[in-house]
CHARMM-style PDB file with segment names, atoms N, HN, CA, C and O in Angstrom:
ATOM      1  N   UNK     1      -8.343  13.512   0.163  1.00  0.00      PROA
ATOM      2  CA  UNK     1      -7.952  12.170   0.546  1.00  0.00      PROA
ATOM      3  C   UNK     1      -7.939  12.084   2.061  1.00  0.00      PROA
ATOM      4  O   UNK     1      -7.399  12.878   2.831  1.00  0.00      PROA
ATOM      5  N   UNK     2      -8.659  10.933   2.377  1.00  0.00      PROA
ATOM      6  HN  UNK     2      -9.099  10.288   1.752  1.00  0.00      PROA
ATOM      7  CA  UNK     2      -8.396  11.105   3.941  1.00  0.00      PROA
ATOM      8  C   UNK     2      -7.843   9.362   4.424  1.00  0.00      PROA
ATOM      9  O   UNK     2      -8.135   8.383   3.737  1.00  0.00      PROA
ATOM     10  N   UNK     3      -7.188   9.296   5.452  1.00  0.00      PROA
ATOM     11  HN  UNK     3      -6.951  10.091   6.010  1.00  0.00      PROA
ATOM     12  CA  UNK     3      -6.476   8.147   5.722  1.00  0.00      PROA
ATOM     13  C   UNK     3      -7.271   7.589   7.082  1.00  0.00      PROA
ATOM     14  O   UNK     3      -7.405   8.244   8.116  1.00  0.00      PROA
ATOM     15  N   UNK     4      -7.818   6.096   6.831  1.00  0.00      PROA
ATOM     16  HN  UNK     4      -7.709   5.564   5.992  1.00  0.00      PROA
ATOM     17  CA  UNK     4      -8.503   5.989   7.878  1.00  0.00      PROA
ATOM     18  C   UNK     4      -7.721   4.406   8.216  1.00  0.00      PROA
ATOM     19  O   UNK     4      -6.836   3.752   7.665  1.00  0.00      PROA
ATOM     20  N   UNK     5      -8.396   4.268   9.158  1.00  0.00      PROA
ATOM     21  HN  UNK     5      -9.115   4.799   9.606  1.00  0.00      PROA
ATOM     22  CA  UNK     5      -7.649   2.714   9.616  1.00  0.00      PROA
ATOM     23  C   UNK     5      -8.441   1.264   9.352  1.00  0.00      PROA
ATOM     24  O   UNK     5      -9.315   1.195  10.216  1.00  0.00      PROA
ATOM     25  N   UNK     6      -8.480   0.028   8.459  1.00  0.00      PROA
ATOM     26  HN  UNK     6      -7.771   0.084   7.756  1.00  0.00      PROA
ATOM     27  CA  UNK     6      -8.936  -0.668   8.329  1.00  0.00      PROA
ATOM     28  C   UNK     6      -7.877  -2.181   9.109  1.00  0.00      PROA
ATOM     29  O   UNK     6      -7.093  -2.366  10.039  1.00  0.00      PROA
ATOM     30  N   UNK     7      -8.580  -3.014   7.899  1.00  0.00      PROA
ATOM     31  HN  UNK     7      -9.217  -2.864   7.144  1.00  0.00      PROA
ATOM     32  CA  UNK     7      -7.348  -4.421   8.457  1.00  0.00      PROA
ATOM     33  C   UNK     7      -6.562  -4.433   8.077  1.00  0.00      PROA
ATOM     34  O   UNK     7      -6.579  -3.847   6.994  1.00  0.00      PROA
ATOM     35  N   UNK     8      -5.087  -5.067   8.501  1.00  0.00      PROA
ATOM     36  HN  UNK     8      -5.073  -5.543   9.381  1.00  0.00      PROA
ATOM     37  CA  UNK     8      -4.416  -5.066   8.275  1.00  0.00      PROA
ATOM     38  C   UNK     8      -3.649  -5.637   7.325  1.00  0.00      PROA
ATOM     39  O   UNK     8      -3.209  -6.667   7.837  1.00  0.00      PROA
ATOM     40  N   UNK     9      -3.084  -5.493   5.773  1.00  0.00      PROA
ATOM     41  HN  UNK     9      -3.442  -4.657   5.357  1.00  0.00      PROA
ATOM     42  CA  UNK     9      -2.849  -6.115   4.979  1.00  0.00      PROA
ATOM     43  C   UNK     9      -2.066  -7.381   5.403  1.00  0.00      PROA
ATOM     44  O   UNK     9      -1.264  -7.125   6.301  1.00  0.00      PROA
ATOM     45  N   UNK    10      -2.072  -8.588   5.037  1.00  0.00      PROA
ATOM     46  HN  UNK    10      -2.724  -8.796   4.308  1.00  0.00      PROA
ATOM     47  CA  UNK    10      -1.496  -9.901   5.185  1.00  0.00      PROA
ATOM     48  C   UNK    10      -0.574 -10.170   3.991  1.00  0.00      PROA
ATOM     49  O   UNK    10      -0.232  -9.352   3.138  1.00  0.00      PROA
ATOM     50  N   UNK    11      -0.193 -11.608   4.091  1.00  0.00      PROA
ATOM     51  HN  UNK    11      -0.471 -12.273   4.784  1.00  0.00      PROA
ATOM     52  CA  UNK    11       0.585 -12.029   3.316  1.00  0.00      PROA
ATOM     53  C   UNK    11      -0.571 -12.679   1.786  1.00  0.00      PROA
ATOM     54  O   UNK    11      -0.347 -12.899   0.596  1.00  0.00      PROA
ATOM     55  N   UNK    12      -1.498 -12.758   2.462  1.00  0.00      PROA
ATOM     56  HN  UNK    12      -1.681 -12.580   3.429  1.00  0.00      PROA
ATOM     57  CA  UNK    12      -2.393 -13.456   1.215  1.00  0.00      PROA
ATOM     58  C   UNK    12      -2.426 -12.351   0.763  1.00  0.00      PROA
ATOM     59  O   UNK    12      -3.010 -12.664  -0.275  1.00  0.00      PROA
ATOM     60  N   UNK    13      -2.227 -10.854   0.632  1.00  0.00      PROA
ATOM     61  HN  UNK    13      -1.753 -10.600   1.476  1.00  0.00      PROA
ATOM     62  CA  UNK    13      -3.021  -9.702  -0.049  1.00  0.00      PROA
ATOM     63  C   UNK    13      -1.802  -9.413  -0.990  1.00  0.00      PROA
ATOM     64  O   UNK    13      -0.698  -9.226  -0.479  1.00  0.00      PROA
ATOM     65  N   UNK    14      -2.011  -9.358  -2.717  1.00  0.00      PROA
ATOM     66  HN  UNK    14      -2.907  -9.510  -3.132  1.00  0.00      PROA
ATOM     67  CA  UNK    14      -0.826  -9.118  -3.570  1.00  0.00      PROA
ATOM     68  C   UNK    14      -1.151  -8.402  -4.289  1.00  0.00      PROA
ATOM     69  O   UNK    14      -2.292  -8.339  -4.747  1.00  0.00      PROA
ATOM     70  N   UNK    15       0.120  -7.415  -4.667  1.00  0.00      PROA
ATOM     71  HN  UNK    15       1.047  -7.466  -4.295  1.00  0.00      PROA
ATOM     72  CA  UNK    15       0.088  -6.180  -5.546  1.00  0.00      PROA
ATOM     73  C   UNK    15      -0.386  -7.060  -7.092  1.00  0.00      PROA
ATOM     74  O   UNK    15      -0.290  -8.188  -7.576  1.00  0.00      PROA
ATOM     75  N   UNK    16      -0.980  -5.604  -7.467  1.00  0.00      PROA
ATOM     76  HN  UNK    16      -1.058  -4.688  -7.074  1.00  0.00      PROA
ATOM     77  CA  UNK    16      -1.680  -6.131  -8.090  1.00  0.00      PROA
ATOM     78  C   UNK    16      -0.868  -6.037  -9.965  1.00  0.00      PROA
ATOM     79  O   UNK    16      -1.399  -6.537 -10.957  1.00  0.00      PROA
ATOM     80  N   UNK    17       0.543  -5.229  -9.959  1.00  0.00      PROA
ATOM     81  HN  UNK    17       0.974  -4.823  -9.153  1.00  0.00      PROA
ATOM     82  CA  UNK    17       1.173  -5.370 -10.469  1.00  0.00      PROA
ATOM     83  C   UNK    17       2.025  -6.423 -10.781  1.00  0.00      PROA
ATOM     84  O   UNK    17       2.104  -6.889 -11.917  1.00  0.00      PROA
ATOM     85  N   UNK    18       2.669  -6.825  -9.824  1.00  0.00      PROA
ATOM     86  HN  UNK    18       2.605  -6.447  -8.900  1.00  0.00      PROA
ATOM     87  CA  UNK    18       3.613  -7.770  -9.820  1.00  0.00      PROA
ATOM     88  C   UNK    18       3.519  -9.538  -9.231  1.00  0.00      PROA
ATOM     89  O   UNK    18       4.025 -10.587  -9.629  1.00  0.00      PROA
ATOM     90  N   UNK    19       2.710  -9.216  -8.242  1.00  0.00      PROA
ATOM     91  HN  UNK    19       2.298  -8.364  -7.918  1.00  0.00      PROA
ATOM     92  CA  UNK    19       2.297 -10.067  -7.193  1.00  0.00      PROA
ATOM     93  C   UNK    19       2.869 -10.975  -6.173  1.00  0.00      PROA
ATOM     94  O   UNK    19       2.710 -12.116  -5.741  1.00  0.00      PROA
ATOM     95  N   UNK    20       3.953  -9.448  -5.910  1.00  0.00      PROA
ATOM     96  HN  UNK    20       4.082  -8.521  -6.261  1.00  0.00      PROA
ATOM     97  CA  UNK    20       4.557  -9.129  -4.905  1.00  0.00      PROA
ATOM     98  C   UNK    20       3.747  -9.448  -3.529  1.00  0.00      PROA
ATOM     99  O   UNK    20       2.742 -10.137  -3.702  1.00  0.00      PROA
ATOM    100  N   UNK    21       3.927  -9.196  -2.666  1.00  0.00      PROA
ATOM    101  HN  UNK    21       4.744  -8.637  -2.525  1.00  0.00      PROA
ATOM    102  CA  UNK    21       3.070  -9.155  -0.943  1.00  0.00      PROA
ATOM    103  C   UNK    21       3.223  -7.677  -0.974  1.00  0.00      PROA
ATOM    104  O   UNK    21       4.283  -7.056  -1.047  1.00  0.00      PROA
ATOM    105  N   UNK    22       1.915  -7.159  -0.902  1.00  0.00      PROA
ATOM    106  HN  UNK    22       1.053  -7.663  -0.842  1.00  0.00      PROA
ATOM    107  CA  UNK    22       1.317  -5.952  -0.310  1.00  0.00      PROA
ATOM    108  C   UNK    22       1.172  -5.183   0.421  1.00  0.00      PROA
ATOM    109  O   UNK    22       0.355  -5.399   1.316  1.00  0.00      PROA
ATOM    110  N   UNK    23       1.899  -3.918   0.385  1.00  0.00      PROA
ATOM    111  HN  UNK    23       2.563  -3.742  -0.342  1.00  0.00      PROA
ATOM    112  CA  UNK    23       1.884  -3.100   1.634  1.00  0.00      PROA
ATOM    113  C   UNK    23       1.383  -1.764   1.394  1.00  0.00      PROA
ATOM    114  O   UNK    23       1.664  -0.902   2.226  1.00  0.00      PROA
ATOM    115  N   UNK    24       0.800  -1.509   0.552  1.00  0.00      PROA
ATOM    116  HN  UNK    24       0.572  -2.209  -0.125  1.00  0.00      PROA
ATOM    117  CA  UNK    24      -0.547  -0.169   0.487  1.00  0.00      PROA
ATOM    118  C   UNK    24      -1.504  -0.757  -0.667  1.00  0.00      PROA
ATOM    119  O   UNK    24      -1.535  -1.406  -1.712  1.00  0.00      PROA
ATOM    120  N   UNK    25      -2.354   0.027   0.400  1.00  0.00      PROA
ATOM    121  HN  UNK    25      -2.329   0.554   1.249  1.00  0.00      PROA
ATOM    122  CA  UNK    25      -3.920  -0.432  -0.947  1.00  0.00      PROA
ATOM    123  C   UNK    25      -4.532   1.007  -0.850  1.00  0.00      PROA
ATOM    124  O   UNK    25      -4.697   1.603   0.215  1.00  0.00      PROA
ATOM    125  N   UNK    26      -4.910   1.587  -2.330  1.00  0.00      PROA
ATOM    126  HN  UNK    26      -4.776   1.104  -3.195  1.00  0.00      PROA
ATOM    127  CA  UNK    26      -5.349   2.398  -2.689  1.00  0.00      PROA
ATOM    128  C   UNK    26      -6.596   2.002  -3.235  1.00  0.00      PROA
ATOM    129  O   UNK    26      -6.782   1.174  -4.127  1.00  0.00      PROA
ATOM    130  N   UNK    27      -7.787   2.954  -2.352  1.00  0.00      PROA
ATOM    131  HN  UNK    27      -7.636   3.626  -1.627  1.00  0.00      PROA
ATOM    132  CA  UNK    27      -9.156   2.490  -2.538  1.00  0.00      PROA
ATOM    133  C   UNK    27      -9.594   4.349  -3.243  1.00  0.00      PROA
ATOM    134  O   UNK    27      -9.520   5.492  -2.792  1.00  0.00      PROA
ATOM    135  N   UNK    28     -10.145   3.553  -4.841  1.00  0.00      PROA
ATOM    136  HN  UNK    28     -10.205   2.624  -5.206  1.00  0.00      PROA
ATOM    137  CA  UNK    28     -10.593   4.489  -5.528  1.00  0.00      PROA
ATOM    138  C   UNK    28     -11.748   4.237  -5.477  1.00  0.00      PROA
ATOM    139  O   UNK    28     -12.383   3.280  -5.032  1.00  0.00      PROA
ATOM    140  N   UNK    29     -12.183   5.758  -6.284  1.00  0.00      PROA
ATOM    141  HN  UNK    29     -11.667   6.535  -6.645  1.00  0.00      PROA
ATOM    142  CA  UNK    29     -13.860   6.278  -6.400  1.00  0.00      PROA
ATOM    143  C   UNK    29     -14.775   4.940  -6.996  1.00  0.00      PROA
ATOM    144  O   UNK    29     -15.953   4.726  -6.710  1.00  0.00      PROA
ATOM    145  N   UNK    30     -13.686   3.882  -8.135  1.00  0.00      PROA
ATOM    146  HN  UNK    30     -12.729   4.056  -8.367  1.00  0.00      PROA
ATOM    147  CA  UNK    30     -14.683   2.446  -8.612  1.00  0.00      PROA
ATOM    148  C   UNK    30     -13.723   1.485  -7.830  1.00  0.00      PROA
ATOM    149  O   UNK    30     -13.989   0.349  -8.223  1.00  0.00      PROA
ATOM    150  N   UNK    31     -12.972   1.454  -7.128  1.00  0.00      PROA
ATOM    151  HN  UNK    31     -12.756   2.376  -6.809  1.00  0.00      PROA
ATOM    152  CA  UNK    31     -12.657  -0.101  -6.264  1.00  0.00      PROA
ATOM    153  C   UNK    31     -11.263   0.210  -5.712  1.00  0.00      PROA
ATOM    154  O   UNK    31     -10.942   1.259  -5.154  1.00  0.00      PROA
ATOM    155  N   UNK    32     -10.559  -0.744  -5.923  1.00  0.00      PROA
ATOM    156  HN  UNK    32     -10.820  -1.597  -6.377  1.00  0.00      PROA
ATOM    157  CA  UNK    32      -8.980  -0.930  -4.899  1.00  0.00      PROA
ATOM    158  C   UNK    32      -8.177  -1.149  -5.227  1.00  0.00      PROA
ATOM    159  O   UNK    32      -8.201  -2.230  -5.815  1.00  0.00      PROA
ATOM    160  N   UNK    33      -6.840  -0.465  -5.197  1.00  0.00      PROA
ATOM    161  HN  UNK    33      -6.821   0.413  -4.720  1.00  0.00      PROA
ATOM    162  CA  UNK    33      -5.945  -1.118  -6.094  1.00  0.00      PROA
ATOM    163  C   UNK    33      -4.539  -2.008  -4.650  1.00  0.00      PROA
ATOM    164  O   UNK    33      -4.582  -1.676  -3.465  1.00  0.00      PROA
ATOM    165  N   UNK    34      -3.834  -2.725  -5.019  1.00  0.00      PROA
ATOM    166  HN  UNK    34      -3.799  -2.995  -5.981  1.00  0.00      PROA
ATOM    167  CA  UNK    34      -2.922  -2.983  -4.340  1.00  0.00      PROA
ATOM    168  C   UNK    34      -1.796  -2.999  -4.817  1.00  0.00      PROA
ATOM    169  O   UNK    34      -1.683  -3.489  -5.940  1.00  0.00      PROA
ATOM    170  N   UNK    35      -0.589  -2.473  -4.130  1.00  0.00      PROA
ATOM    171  HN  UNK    35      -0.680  -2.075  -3.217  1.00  0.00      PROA
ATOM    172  CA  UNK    35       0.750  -2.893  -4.433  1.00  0.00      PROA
ATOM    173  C   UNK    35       2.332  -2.751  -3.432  1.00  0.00      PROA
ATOM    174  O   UNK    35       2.435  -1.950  -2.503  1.00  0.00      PROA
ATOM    175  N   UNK    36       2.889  -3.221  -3.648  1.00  0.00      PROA
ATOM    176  HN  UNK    36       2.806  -3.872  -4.403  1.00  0.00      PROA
ATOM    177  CA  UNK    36       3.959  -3.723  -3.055  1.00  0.00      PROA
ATOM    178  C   UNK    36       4.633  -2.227  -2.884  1.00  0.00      PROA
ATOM    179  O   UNK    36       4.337  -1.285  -3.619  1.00  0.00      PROA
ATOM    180  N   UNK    37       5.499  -2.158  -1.899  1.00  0.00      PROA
ATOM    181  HN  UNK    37       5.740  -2.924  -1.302  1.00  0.00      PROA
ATOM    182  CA  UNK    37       6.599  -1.047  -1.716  1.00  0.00      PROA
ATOM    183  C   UNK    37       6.687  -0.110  -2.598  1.00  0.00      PROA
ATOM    184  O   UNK    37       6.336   1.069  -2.551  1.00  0.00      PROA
ATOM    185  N   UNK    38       7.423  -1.023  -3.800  1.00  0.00      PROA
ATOM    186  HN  UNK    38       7.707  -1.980  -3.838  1.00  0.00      PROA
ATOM    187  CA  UNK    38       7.773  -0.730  -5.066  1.00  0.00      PROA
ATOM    188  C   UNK    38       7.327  -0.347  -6.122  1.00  0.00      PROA
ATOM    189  O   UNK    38       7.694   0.686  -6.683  1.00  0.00      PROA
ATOM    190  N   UNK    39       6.514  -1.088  -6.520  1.00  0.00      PROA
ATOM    191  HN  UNK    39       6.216  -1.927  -6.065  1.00  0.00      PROA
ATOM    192  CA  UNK    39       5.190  -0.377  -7.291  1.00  0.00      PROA
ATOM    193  C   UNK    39       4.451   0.883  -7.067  1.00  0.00      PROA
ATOM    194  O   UNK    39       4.076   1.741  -7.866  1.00  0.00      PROA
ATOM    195  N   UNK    40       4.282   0.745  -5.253  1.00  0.00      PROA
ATOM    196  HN  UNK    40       4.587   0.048  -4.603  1.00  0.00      PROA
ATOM    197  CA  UNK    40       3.597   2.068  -4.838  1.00  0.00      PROA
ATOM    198  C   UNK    40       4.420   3.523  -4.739  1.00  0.00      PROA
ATOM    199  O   UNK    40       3.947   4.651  -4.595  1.00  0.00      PROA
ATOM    200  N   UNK    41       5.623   3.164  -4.849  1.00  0.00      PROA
ATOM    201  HN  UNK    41       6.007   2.248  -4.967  1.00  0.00      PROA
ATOM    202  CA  UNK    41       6.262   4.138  -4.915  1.00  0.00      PROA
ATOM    203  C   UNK    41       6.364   4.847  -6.261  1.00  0.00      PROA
ATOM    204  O   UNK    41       6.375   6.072  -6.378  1.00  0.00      PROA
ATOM    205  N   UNK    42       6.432   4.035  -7.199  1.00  0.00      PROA
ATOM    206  HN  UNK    42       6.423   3.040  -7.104  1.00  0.00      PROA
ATOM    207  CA  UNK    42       6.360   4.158  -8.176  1.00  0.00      PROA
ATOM    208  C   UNK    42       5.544   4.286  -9.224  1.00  0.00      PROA
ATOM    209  O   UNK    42       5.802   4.371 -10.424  1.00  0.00      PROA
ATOM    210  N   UNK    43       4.226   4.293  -8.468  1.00  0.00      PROA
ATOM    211  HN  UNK    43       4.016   4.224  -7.493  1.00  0.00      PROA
ATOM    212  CA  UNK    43       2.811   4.717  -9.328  1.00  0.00      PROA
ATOM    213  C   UNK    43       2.084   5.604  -8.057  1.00  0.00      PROA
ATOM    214  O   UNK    43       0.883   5.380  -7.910  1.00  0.00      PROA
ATOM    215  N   UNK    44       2.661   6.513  -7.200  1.00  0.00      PROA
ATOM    216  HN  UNK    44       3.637   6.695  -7.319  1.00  0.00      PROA
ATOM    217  CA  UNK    44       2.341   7.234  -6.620  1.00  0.00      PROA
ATOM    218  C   UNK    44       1.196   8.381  -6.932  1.00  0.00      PROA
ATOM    219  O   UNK    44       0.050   8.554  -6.517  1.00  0.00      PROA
ATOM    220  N   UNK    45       2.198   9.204  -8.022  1.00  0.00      PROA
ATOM    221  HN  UNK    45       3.129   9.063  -8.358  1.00  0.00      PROA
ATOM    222  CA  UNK    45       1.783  10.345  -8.774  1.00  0.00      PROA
ATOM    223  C   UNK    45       0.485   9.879  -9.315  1.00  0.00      PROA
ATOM    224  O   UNK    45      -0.474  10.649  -9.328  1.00  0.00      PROA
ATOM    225  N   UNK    46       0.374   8.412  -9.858  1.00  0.00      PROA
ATOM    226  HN  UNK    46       1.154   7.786  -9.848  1.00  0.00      PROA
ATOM    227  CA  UNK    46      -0.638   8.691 -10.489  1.00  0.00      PROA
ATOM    228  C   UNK    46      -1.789   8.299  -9.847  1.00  0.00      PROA
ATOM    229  O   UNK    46      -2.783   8.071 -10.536  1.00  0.00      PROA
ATOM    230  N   UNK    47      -1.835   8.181  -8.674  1.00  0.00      PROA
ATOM    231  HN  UNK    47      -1.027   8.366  -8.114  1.00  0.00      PROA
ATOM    232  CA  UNK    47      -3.252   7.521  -7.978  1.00  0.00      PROA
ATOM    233  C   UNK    47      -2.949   8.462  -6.294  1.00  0.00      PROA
ATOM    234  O   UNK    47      -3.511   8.271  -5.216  1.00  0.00      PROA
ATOM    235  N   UNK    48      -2.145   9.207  -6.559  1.00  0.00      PROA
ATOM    236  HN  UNK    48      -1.689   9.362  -7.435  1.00  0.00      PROA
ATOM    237  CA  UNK    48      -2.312  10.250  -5.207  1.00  0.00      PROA
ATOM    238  C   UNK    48      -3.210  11.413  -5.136  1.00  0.00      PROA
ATOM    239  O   UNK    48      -3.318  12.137  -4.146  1.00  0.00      PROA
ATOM    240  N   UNK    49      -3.976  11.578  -6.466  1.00  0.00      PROA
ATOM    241  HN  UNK    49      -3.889  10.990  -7.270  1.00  0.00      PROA
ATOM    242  CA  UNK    49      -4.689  13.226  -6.614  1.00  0.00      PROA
ATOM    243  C   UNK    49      -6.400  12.692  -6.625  1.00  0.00      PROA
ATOM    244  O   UNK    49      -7.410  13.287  -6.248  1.00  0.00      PROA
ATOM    245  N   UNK    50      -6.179  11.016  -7.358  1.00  0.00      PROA
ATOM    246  HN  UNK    50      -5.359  10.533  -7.664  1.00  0.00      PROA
ATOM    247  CA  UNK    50      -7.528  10.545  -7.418  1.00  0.00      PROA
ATOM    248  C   UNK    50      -8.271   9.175  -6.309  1.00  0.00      PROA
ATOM    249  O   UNK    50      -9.243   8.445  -6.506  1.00  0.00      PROA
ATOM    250  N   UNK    51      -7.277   9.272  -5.102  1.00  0.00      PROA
ATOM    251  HN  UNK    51      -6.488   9.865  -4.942  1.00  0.00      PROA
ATOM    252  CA  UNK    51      -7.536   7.926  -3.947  1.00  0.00      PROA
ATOM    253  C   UNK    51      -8.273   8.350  -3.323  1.00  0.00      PROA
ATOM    254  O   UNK    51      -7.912   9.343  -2.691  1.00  0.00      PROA
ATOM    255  N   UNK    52      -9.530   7.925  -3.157  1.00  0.00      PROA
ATOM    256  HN  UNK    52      -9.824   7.119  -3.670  1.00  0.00      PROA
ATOM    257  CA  UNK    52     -10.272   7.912  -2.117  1.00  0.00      PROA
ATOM    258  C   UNK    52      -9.495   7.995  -0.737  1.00  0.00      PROA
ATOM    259  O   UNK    52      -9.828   8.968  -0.060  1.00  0.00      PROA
ATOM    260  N   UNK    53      -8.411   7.073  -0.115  1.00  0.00      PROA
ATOM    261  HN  UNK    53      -8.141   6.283  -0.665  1.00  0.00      PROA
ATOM    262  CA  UNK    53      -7.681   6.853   0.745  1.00  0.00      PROA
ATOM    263  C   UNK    53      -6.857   5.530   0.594  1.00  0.00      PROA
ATOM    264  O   UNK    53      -7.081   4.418   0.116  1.00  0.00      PROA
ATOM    265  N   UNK    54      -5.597   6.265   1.338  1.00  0.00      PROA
ATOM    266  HN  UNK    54      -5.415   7.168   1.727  1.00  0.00      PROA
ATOM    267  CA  UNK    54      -4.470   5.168   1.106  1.00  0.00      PROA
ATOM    268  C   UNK    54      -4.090   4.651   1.810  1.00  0.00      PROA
ATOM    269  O   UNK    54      -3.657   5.449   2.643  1.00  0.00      PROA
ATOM    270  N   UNK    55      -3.878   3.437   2.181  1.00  0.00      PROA
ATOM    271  HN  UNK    55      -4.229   2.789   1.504  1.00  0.00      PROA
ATOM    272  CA  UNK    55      -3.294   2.620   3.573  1.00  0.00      PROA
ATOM    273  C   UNK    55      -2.367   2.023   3.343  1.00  0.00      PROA
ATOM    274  O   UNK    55      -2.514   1.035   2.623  1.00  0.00      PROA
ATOM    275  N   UNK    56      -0.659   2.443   3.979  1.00  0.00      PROA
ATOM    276  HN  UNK    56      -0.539   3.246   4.564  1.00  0.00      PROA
ATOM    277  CA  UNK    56       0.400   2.595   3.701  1.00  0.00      PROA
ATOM    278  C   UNK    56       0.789   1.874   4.928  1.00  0.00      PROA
ATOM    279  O   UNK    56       0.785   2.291   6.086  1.00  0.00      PROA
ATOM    280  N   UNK    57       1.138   0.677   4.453  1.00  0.00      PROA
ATOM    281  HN  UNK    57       1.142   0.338   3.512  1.00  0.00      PROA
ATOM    282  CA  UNK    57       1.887   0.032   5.853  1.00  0.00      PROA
ATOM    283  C   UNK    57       3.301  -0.286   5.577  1.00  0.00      PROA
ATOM    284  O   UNK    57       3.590  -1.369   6.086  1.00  0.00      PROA
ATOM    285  N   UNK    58       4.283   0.264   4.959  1.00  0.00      PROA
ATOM    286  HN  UNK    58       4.049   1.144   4.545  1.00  0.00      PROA
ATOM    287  CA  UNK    58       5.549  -0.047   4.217  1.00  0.00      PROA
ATOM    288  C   UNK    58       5.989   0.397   5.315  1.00  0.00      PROA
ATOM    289  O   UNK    58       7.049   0.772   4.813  1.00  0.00      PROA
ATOM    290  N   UNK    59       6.102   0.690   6.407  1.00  0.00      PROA
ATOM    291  HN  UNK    59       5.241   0.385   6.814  1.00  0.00      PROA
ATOM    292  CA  UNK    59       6.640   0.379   7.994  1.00  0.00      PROA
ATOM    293  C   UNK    59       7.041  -0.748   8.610  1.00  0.00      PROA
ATOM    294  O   UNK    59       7.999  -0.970   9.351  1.00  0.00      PROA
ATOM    295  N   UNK    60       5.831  -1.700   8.037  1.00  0.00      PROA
ATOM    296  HN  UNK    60       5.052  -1.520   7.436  1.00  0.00      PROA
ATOM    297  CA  UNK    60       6.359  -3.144   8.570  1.00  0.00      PROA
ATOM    298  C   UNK    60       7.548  -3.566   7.758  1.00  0.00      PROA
ATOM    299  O   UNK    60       8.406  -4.147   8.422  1.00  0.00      PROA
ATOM    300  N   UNK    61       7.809  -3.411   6.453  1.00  0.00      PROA
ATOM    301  HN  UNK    61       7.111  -2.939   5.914  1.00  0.00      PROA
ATOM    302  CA  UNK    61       9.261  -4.050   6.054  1.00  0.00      PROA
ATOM    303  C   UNK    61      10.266  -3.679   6.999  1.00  0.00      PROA
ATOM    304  O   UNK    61      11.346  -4.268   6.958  1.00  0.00      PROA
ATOM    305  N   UNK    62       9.985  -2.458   8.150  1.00  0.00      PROA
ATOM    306  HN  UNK    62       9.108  -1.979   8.182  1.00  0.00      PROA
ATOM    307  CA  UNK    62      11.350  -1.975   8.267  1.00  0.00      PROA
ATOM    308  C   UNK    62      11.345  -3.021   9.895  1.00  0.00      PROA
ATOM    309  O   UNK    62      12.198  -3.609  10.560  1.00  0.00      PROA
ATOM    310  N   UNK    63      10.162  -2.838   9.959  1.00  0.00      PROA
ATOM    311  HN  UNK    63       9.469  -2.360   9.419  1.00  0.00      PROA
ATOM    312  CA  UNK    63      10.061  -3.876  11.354  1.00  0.00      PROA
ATOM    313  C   UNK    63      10.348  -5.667  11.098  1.00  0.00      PROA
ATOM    314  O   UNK    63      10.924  -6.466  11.836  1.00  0.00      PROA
ATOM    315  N   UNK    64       9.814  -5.835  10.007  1.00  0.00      PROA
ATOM    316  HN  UNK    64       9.346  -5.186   9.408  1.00  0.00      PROA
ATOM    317  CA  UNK    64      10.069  -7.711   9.773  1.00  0.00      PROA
ATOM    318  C   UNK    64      11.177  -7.525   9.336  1.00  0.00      PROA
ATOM    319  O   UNK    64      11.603  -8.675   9.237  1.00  0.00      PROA
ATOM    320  N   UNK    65      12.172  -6.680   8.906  1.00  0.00      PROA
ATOM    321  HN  UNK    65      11.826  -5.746   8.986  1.00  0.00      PROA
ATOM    322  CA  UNK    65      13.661  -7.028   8.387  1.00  0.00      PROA
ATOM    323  C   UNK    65      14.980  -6.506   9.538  1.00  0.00      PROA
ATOM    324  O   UNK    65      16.187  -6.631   9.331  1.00  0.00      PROA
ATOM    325  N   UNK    66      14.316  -5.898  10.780  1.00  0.00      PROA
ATOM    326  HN  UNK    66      13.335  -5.796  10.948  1.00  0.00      PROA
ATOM    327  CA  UNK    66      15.159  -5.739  11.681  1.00  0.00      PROA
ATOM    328  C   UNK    66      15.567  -4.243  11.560  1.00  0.00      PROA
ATOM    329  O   UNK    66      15.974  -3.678  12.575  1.00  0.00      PROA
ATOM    330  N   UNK    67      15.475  -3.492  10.256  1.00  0.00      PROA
ATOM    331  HN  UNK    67      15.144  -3.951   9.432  1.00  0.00      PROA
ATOM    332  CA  UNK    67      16.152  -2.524  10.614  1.00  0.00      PROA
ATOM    333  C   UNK    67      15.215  -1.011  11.398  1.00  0.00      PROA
ATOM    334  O   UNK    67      14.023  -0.713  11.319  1.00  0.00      PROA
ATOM    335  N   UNK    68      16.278  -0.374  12.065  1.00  0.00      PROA
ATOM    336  HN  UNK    68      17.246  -0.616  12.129  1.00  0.00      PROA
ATOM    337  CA  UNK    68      15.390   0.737  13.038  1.00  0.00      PROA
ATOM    338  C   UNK    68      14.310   1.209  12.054  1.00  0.00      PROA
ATOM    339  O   UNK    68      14.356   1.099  10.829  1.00  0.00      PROA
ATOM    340  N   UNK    69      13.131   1.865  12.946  1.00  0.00      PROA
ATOM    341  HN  UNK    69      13.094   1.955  13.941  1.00  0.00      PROA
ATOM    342  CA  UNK    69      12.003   2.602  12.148  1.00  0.00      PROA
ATOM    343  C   UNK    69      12.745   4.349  12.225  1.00  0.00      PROA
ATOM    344  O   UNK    69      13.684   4.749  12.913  1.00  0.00      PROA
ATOM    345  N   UNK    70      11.910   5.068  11.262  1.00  0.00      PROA
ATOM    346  HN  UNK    70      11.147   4.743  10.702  1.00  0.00      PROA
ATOM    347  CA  UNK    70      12.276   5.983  10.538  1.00  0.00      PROA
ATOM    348  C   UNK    70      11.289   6.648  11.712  1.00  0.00      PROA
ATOM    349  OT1 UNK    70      11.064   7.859  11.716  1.00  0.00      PROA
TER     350      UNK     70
END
């Protein structure tokens, strides 16, 4: 898996579970998946061994809600 830098997910971009607002997109070997914080945390295991690459911006919640970054 390698992590490269594309655009930046927006507010139009929604998990594709819930359809939540989006903050990692997992681009597999047939296409892309998206999902929210929550979801991604929570379907980790199963799309971490087979992602092409993952773009994880769940940083910005900590920045649009005020609280310090980690």
């Amino acid at each position: 898996m390698t992590t490269t830098t594309r655009s930046p997910l927006t507010a139009a971009d929604r998990c594709d579970r819930c359809g939540a607002q989006a903050y990692v997109r997992v681009l597999l070997p047939t296409g892309e998946l998206l999902f929210c914080a929550h979801h991604a945390r929570r379907h980790a295991s199963a799309f971490a061994d087979v992602a092409v690459d993952i773009q994880d911006e769940t940083d910005r919640l900590l920045e649009e809600h005020g609280a310090p970054a980690r």
